[in-house]
C-alpha positions as CSV (number, residue, x, y, z in Angstrom):
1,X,94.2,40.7,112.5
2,X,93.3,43.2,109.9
3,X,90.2,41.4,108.9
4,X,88.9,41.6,112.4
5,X,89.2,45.6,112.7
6,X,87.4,45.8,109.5
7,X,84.6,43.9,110.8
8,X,85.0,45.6,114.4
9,X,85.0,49.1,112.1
10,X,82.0,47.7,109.9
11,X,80.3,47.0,113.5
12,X,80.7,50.1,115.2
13,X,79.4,52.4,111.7
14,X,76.5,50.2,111.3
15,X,75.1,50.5,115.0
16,X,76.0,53.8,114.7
17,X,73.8,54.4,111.6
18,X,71.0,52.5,113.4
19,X,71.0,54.5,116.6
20,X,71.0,57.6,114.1
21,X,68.0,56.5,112.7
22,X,66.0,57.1,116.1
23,X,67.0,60.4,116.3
24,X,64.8,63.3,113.8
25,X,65.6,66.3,113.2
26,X,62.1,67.3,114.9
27,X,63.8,65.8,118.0
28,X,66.3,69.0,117.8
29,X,66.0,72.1,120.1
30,X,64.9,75.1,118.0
31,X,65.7,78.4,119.8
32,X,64.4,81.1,117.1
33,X,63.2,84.1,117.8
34,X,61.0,85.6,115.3
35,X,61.5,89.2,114.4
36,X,59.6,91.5,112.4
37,X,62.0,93.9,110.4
38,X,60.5,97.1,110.2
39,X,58.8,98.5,107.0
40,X,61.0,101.9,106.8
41,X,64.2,102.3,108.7
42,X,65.8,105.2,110.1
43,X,66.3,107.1,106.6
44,X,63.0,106.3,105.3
45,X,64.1,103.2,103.2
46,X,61.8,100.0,102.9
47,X,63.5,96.7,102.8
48,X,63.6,96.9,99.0
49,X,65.2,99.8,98.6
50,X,68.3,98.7,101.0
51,X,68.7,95.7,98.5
52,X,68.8,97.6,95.8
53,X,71.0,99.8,97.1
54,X,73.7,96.9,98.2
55,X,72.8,95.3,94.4
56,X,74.0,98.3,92.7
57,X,77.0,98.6,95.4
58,X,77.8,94.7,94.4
59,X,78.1,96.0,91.0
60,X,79.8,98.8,90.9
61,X,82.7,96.7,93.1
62,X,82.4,94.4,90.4
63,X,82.7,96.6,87.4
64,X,86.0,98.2,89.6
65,X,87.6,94.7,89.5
66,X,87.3,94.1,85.6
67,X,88.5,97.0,84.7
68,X,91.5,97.1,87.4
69,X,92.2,93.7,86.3
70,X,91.7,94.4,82.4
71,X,94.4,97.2,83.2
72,X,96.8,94.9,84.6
73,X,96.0,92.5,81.8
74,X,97.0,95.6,79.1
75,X,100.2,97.0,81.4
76,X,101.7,92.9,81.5
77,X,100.7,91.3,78.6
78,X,102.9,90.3,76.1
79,X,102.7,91.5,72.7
80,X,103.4,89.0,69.6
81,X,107.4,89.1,69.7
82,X,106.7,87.6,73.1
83,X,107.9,90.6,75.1
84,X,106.2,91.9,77.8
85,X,106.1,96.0,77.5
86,X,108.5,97.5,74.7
87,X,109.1,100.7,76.4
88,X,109.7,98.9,79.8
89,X,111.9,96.7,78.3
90,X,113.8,99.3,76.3
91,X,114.3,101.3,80.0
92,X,115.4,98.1,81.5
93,X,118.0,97.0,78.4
94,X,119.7,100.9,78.6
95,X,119.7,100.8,82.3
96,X,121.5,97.0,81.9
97,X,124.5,98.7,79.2
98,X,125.1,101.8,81.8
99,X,125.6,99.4,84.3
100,X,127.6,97.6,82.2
101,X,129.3,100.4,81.3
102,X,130.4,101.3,84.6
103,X,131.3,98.2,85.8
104,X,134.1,97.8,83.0
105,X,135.1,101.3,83.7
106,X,135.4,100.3,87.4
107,X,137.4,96.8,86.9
108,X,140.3,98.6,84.5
């Protein structure tokens, strides 16, 4: 049984690859309209000049994104004892003993 859907499958991709063979891609409709883009626009910049313009917007986006995320990096890292920020950690380990602290005092 499974032998024959294989063949039935083989069948069926095999006429279809032959009836795909008739059709070109010259036989596809092609509905472009041509369009001439102007030489200046509206604020007197040339084609050129607009891609410049989005080149050097591209890279300042960039250059925001390395240093955001090379300031992440320096805020998160961890230094060589493995911990992450000393002072953080310091503010995080004397918040921890007040709390501490208080929950003792609460429980006597």
């Amino acid at each position: 049984m499974v032998r024959r859907r294989a063949h039935v499958l083989a069948l069926v991709f095999l006429a279809s690859l032959w009836l795909g063979t008739f059709a070109l891609p010259a036989d596809a409709q092609i509905t472009t309209i041509e369009t001439v883009p102007p030489d200046v626009d509206d604020e007197g910049r040339t084609a050129g000049e607009r891609i410049d313009q989005v080149v050097v917007m591209l890279r300042v986006l960039g250059a925001v994104v390395v240093v955001s995320t090379a300031a992440y990096w320096w805020r998160t890292r961890p230094n060589a004892n493995g911990v992450r920020n000393q002072n953080r950690d310091e503010h995080l380990v004397e918040a921890e003993d007040e709390i501490r602290i208080e929950n003792e005092e609460v429980a006597r």
